[in-house]
N, C-alpha and C positions, 0 to 999 in steps of 0.2 A: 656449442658442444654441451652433452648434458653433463649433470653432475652426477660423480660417483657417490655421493651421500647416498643411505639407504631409503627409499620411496616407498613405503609400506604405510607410514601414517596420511591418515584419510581423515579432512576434516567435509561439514557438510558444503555443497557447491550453489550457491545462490544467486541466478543470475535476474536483475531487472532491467527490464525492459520498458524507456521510458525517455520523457523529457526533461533537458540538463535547465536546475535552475542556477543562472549565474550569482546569485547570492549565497548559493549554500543551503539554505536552510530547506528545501522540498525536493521533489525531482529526485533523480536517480544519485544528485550527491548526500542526500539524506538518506536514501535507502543503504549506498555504500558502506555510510557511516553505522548503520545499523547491523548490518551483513559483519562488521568488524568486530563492535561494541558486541556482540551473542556469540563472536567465536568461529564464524561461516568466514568461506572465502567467497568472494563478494565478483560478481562478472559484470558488463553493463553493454547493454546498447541501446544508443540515442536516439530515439526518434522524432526529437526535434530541439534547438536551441531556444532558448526564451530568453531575451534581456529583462533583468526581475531583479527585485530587493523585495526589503521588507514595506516598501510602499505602493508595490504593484507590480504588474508584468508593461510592459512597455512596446514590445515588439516580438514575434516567432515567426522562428524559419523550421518549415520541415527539412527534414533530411529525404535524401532522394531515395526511393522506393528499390532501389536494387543494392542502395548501399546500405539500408535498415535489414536485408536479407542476407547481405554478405556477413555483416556481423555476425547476426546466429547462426549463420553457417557456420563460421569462423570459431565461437565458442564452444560451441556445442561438439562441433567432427574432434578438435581437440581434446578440451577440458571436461565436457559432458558437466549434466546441470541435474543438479536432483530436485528444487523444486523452481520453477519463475516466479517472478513476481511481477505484474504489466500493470503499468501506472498509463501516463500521459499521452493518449492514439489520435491524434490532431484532424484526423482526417479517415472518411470511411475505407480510401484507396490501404493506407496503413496499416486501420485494423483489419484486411483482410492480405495483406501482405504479409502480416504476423501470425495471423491462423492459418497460414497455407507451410511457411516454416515451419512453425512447433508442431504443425501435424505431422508435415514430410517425415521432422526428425522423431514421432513418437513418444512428446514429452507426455510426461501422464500428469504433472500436477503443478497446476496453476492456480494463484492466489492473482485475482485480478482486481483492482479498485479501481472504479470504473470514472475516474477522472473528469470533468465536463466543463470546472468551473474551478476557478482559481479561490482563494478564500478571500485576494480583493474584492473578488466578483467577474476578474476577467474570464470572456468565455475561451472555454480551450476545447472545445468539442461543439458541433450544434447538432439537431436533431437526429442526422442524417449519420453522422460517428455514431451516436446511441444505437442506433437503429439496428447498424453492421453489428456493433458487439452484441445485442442479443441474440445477431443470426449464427456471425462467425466464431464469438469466443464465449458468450456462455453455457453451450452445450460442452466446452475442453474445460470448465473452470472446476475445481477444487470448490473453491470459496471465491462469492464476489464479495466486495466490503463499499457498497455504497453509504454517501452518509443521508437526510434527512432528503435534502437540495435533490441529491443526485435518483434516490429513491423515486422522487417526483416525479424529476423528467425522465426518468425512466418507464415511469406507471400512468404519466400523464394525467396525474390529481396532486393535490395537493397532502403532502403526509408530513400532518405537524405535531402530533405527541407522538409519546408513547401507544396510548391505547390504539394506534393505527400502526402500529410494527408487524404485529403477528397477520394478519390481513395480506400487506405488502408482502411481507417475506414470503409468507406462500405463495403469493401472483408473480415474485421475479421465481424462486425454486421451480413454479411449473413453466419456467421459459428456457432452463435445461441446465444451470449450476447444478452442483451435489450440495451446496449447502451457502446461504447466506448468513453476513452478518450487517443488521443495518445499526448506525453508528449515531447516538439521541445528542453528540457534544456541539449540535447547532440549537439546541435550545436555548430559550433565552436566557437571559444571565439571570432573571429571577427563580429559574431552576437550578437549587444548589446539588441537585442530586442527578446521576446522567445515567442513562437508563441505554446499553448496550444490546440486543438482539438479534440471537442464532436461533436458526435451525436449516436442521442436517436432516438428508436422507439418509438412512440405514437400512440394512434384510435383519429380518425376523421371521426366522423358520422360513426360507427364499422369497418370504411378502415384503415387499418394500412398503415402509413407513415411515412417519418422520417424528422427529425430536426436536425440542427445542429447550434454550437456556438464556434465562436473564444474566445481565453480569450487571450489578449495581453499584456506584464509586463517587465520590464525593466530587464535583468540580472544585478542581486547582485552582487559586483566586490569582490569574497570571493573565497576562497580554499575549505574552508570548508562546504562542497557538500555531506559530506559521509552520508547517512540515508535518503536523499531529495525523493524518490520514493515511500520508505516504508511510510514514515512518510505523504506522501501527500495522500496516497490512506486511511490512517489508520482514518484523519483527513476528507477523506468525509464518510468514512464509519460511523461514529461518527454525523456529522452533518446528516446522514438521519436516524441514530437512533433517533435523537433531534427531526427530524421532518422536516425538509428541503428538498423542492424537489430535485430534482436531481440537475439542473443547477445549480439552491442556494448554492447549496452543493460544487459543485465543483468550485464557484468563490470565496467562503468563504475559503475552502482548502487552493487554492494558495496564496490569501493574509494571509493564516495562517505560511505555507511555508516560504513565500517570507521575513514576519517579523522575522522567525526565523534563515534564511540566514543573515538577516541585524544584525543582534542582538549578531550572532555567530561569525559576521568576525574577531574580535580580540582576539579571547578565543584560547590558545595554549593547545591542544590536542593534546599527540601524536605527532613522526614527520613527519607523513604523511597529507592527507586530512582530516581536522575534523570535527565532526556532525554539524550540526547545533542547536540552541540553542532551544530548545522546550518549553523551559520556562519563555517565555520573557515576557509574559504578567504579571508575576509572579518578576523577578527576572532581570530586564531590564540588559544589560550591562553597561549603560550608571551611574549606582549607582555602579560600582566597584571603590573603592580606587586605590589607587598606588600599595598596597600588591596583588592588584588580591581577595579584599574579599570587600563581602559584608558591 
């Protein structure tokens, strides 16, 4: 039975769509986590289980194909979604399973990070997934957010600095997003500095052009990296539910990021690479005792 409480306050509605990592730290429970920590109410559907920690992925199951579609059915007829965000598509049968949903329901704005490879190295995508998403969801996409890796196998070269972003980013824009951002924090650790790159389509006087924008930020001197891809795309998906344009969006992300790399570095997760702390603005580190508590 509903409630008589008054229903008039609207916060922003954030659903991802994505793979559950059992650790917590990546996957649709890190995007949750972020969907909370900005203020968004947070929606999810799985599209596939991983057994994963901070030492690797181990094992995945897809979810079955009518039940990743009953979900957005199920979100969406109801609650309605103001922006997605599409992380982990295991398989090409998936990613068009998902563009055939968001289309039906006429979602207009997607933040997709185009998932391939785990940051152990596990692969979660192979050619044939990439392939679907450039046919099926980068012509819906908002913004894609591949990082260095995914760039690659995307473009099918190799792109290892910076001076190869602006290049790239135009070869994925002219395959049909409205706007990339490729993501330089797979450099190597002798790169103290991390070089971010947008660009966006715009009209100018009804010509379409494009813009582009560096975002430049110090590397975090942290291990704990595990979630930083999911969690930064989750986080502008979020600020353009808020209402943020694009760029806003995505300079707000990394400093979202960046604080929660800083915040994370001494939290012992796991003995491998650990999340980053999403709750910092909440739950500093800097307020832990000696016991590790609050």
């Amino acid at each position: 039975m509903r409630s008589l409480l008054p229903t008039s306050v609207q916060i922003p509605k954030v659903l991802t769509i994505a793979g559950s990592d059992s650790g917590g730290g990546a996957g649709l429970q890190a995007d949750l986590k972020v969907f909370t920590a900005l203020g968004a109410y947070g929606m999810s559907v799985i599209t596939a289980i991983t057994a994963q920690n901070t030492l690797g992925v181990t094992r995945i199951q897809d979810i079955d194909l009518d039940v990743i579609e009953a979900q957005i059915d199920a979100v969406i007829l109801d609650i309605g979604v103001d922006v997605v965000k599409i992380g982990m598509l295991a398989s090409p049968q998936i990613v068009q399973t998902v563009a055939k949903a968001l289309h039906r329901h006429g979602v207009q704005r997607i933040v997709l990070d185009p998932v391939l490879r785990a940051t152990s190295g596990a692969s979660l995508g192979g050619d044939d997934t990439a392939q679907a998403m450039i046919a099926e969801l980068f012509p819906m996409a908002t913004l894609i957010t591949p990082n260095m890796e995914e760039a690659s196998l995307l473009l099918g070269r190799d792109i290892t600095a910076p001076g190869d972003f602006k290049m790239a980013a135009q070869e994925l824009l002219e395959m049909g997003p409205q706007a990339v951002l490729i993501k330089g924090g797979h450099l190597d650790a002798t790169h103290t500095q991390i070089t971010d790159f947008l660009m966006w389509k715009t009209l100018e006087d009804d010509l379409e052009v494009t813009q582009t924008k560096e975002f430049k930020h110090y590397r975090v001197n942290t291990l704990n990296t595990h979630g930083t891809g999911c969690s930064l795309a989750s986080a502008i998906a979020t600020y353009l539910a808020d209402g943020h344009d694009l760029s806003h969006a995505v300079a707000k992300a990394i400093s979202y990021v960046e604080a929660g790399l800083e915040a994370g570095r001494f939290l012992s997760i796991g003995e491998g690479p650990g999340p980053l702390w999403h709750m910092h603005d909440f739950y500093p580190t800097a307020l832990l005792d000696e016991k590790g508590k609050y």
